[in-house]
C-alpha positions in Angstrom: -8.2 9.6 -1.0 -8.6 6.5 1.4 -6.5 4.2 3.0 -6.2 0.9 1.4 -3.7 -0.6 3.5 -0.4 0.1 5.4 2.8 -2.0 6.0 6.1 -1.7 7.6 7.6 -4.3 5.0 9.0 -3.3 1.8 9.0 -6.1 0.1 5.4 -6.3 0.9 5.1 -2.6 -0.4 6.9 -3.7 -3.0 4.7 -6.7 -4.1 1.2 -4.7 -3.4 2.1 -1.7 -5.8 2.8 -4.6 -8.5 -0.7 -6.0 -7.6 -2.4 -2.7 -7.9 -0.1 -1.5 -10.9 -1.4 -4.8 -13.3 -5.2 -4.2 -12.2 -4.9 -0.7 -13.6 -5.7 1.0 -10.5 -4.2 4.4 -9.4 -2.7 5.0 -6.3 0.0 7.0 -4.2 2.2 5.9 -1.1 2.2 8.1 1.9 4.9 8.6 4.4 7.5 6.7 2.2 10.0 9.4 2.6 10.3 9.0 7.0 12.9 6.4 6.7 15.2 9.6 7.1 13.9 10.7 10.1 13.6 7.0 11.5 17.0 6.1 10.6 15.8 3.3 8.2 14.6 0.7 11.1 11.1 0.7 9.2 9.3 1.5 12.4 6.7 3.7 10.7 4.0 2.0 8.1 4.1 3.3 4.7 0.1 3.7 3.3 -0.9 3.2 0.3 -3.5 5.3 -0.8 -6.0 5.4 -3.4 -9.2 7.4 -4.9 -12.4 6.1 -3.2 -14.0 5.9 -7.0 -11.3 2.7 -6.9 -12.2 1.6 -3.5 -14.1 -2.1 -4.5 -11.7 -3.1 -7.4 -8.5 -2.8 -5.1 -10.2 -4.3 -2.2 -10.9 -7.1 -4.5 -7.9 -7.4 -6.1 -6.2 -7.4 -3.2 -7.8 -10.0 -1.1 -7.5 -12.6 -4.2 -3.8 -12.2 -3.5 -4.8 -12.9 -0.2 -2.5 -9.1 0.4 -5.9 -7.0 2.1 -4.3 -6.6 6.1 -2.6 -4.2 8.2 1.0 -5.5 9.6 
């Protein structure tokens, strides 16, 4: 597994895992579940994760939608 990209904004989240989901590609969120221990400020990024084998077709996808960056 590698890290695609992470973000503190879930709408953000929200709208990459949409991008990802139509292209077909497989992937996993880490750290989605510290908003309990964070109190739900959104301090810590949430990564989204995938298998290397899907590395260039996510990376592309992603920077058509302009979406391929760290906040």
């Amino acid at each position: 597994m590698i890290e695609l990209v992470k973000t503190t904004d879930p709408v953000r989240l929200t709208y990459l895992q949409a991008l990802l989901d139509d292209a077909g590609i497989s992937f996993f969120v880490f750290d989605q579940h510290i908003s309990m221990l964070e109190a739900g400020i959104g301090a810590f990024p949430r990564r989204i994760m995938i298998e290397e084998s899907y590395q260039l077709v996510a990376k592309t996808t992603l920077q058509d939608a302009n979406q391929f960056y760290n906040d």
